[in-house]
C-alpha positions as CSV (number, residue, x, y, z in Angstrom):
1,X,44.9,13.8,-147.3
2,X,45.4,14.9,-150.9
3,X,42.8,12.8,-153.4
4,X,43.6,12.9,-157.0
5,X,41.5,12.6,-159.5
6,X,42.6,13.1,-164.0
7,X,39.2,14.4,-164.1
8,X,37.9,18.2,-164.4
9,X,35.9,20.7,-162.5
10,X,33.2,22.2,-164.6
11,X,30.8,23.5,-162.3
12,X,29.3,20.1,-161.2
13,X,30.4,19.8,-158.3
14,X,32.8,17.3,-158.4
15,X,35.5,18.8,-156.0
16,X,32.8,18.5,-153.3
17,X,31.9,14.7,-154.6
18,X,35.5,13.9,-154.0
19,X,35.7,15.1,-150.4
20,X,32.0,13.4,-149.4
21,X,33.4,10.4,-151.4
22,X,36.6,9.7,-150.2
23,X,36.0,11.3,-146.0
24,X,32.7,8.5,-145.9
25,X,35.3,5.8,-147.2
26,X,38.0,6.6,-144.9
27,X,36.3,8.3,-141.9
28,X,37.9,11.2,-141.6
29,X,36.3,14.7,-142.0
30,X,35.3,16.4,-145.4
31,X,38.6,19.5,-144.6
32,X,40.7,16.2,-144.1
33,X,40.3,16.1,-148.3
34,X,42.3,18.3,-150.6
35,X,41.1,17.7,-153.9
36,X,43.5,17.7,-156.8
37,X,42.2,17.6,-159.9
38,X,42.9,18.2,-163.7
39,X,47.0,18.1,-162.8
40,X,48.3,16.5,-165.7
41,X,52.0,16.1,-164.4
42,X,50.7,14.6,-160.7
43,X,46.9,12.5,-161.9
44,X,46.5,9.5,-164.0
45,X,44.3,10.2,-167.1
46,X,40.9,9.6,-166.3
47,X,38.4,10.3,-169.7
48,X,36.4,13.4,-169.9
49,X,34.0,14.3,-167.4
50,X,30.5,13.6,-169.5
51,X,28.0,11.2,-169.8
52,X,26.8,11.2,-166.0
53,X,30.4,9.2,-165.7
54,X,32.1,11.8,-162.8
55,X,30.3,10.8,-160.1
56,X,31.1,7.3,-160.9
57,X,34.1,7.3,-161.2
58,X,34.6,9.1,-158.2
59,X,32.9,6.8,-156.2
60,X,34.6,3.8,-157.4
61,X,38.1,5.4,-157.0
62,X,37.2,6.5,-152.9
63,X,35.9,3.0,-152.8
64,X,38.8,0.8,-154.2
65,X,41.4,2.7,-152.9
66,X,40.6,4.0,-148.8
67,X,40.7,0.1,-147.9
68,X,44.1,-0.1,-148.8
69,X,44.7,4.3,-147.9
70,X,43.2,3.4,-144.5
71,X,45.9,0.1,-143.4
72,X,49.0,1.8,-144.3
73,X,47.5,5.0,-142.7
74,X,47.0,3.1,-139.4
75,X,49.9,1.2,-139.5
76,X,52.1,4.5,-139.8
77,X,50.6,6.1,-137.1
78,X,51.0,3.1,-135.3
79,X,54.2,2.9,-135.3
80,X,54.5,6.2,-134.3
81,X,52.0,6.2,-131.2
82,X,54.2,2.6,-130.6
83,X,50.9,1.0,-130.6
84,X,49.4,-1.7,-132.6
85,X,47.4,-1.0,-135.4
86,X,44.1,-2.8,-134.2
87,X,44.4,-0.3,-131.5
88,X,43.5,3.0,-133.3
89,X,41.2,4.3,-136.0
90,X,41.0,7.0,-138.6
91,X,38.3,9.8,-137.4
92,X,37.9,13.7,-138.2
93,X,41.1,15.0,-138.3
94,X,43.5,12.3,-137.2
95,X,43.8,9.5,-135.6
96,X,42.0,7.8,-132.5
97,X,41.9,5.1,-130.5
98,X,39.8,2.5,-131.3
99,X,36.6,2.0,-129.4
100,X,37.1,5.2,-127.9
101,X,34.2,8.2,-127.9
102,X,36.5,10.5,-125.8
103,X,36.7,12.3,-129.6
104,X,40.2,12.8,-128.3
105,X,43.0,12.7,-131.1
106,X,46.0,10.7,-130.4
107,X,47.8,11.9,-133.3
108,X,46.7,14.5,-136.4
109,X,47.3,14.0,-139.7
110,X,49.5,16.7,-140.8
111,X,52.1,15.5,-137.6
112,X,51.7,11.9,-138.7
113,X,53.0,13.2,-142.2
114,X,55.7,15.6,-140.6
115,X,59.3,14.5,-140.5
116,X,58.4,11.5,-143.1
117,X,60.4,10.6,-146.6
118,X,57.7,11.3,-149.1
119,X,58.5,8.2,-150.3
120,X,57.0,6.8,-147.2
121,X,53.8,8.7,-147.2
122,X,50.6,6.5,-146.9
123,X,49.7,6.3,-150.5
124,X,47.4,3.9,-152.7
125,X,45.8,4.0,-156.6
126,X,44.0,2.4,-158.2
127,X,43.2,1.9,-161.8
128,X,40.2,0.3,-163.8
129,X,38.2,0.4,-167.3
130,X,35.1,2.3,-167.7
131,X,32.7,-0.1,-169.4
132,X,31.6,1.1,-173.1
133,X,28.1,0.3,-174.7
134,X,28.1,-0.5,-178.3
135,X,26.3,2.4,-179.6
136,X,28.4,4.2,-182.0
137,X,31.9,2.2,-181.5
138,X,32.3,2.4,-177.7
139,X,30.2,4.9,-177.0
140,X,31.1,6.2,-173.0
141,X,27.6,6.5,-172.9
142,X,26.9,3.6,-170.5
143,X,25.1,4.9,-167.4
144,X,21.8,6.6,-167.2
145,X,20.0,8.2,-164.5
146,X,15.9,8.8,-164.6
147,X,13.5,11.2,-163.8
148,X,9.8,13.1,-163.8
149,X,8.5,16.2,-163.4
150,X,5.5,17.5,-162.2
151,X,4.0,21.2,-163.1
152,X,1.5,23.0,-161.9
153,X,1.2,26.4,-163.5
154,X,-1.3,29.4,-163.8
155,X,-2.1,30.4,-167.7
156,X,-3.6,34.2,-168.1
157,X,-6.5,34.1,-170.6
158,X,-5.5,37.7,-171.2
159,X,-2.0,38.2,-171.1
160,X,-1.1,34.6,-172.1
161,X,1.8,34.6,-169.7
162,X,2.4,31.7,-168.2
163,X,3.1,31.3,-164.7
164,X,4.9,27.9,-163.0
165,X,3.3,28.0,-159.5
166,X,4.8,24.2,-158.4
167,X,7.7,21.8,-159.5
168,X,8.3,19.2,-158.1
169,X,10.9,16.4,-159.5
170,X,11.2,13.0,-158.7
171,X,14.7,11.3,-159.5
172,X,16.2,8.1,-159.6
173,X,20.2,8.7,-159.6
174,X,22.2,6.1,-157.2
175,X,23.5,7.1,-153.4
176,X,23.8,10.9,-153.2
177,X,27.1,11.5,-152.4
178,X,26.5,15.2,-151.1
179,X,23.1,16.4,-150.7
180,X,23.2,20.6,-151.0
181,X,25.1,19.8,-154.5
182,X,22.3,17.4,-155.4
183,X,19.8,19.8,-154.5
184,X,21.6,22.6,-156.3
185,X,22.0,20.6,-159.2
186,X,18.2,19.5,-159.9
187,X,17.3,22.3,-158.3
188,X,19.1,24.7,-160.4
189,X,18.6,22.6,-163.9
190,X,14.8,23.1,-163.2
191,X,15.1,27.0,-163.0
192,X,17.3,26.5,-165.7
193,X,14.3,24.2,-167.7
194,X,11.5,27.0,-166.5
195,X,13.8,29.8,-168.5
196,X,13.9,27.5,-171.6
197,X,10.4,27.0,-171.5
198,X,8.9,30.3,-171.0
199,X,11.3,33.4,-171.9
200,X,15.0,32.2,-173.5
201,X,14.4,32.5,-177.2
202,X,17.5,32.4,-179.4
203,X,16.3,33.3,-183.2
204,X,18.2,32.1,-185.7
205,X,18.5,34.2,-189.4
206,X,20.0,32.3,-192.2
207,X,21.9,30.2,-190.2
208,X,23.4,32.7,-187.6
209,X,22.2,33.9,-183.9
210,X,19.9,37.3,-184.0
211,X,19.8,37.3,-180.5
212,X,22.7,38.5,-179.5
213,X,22.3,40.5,-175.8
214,X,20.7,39.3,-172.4
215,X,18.2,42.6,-173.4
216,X,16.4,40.3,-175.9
217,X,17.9,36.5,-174.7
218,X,16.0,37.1,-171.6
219,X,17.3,34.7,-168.8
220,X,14.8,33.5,-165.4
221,X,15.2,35.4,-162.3
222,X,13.9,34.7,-158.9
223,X,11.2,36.8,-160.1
224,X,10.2,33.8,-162.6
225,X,11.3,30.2,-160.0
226,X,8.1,28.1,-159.3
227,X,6.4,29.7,-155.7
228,X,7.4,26.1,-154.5
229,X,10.4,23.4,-155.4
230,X,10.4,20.0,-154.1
231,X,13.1,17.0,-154.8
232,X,12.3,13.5,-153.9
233,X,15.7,11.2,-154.5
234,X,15.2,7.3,-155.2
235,X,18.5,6.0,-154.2
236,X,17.7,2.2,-154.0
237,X,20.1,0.7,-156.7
238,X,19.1,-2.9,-159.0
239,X,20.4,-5.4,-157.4
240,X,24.2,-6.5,-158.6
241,X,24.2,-2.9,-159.9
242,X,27.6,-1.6,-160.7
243,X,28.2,1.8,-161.1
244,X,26.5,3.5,-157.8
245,X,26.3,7.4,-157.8
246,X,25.4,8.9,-161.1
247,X,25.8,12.0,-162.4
248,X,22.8,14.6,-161.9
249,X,24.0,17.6,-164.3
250,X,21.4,16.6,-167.0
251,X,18.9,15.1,-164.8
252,X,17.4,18.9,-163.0
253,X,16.1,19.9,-166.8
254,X,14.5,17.2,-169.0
255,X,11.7,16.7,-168.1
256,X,11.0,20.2,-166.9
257,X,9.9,21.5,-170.5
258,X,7.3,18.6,-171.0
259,X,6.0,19.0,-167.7
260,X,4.7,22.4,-168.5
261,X,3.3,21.6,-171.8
262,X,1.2,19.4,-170.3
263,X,-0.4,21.5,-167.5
264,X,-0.5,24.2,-169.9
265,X,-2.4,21.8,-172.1
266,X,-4.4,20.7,-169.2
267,X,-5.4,23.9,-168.4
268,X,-6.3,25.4,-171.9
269,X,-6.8,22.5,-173.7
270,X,-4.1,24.0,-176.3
271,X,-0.7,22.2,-176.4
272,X,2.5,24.4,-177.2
273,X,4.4,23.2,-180.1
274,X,7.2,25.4,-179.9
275,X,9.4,26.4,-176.5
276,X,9.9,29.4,-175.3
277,X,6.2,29.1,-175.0
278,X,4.8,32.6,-177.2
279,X,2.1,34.5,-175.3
280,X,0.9,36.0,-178.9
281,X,0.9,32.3,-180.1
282,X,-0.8,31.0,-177.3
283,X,-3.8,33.3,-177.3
284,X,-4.1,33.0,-180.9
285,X,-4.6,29.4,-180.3
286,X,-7.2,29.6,-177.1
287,X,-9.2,31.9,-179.6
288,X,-9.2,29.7,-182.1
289,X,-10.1,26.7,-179.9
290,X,-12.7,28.8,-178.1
């Protein structure tokens, strides 16, 4: 069952959002998905993929069209089987009959497809607008996801290293439409938040990069993740809300930096003012506040 979408894979996961999406609105099984995306000459133009929009889009495509996917689906293996429709239902891998936990298919889907007109191939679309704020002209800025972050880190009086022992992040982004990605993606924008805090430092001399190696732009390693990670996911949506899933790309790394100013704060009594946080800065500033 091909699924296609205008827009693009970056990174975030959106192939696998497209087979969770559309195999939980149909029935079938995730490898029952082929994702097609980006094809300009076969997908309908569908905006950037920004703004926390992909997951939403996604969703509301799988959603609007597998009603529609699912009767014609049925009803063409129907007629093949020489049953009635009512009679069977779309499960991993094919089709079944109805009412039935045998598991047994009756018919898969790549011989319900063989030997038809492609013409006559179960197909359904759907099309709708994305809703604009008015920030800046129709800004596709329209759906927002929340979060917090919660440190707990070690400060060396002598060293001035800074050590994040626990983070934990608590978010608030719709239904998670596959959870390993979720957790990979809040996951990894934390480790992500930890390097920007405490060791990525890109110097700038009249106007142009200085740092210009991974020798001096130095990125986290395991050596550097928090001893323990922990994501707790509110998917409860307002009520009458709209635009289910959203996108968690951003979500893993903004709060991340704050959250270890202030247990740095809290246990130094010095805030950092600048990020990466300097060990030579921060020691000049616990002996002058001692």
């Amino acid at each position: 069952i091909e699924a296609l979408y205008g827009l693009d894979e970056m990174g975030q996961g959106l192939l696998t959002s497209i087979r969770s999406a559309v195999a939980a609105a149909l029935g079938c099984g995730r490898d029952d998905i082929r994702p097609v995306t980006g094809d300009t000459g076969r997908t309908l133009e569908s905006g950037s993929t920004t703004a926390s929009r992909g997951a939403f889009v996604v969703w509301k495509v799988a959603a609007e069209t597998a009603p529609v996917l699912a009767e014609r689906i049925l009803a063409r293996a129907a007629e093949r089987l020489g049953r009635k429709p009512a009679t069977v239902a779309i499960a991993p891998g094919g089709i079944v009959e109805r009412h039935s936990n045998s598991g047994e298919l009756l018919l898969s889907f790549a011989a319900l497809a063989e030997g038809l007109d492609p013409e006559k191939l179960p197909f359904a679309a759907t099309s709708f607008e994305f809703p604009k704020s008015d920030y800046f002209e129709g800004n596709a800025r329209m759906i927002f996801a929340f979060g917090v972050a919660l440190a707990r880190v070690a400060v060396s009086r002598i060293t001035g290293q800074v050590r994040v022992l626990d983070l934990s992040q608590h978010t608030a982004a719709g239904p998670i439409l596959d959870l390993a990605a979720y957790l990979g993606q809040i996951e990894g924008g934390g480790l992500q938040g930890v390097g920007f805090t405490l060791t990525e430092h890109a110097a700038m001399q009249d106007g142009r990069y200085v740092t210009a190696n991974l020798d001096t732009y130095m990125m986290p390693s395991i050596a550097d993740a928090p001893e323990s990670v922990a994501t707790c996911a509110l998917e409860d949506l307002d009520p009458g809300d709209p635009f289910g899933p959203r996108g968690a790309g951003e979500l893993g790394i903004g709060a991340v930096t704050p959250a270890i100013a202030n247990a740095v704060a809290d246990a130094t009594g010095v805030w950092p003012h600048a990020a990466p946080f300097d060990a030579e800065r921060l020691l000049d500033a616990l002996g002058a506040a001692a």
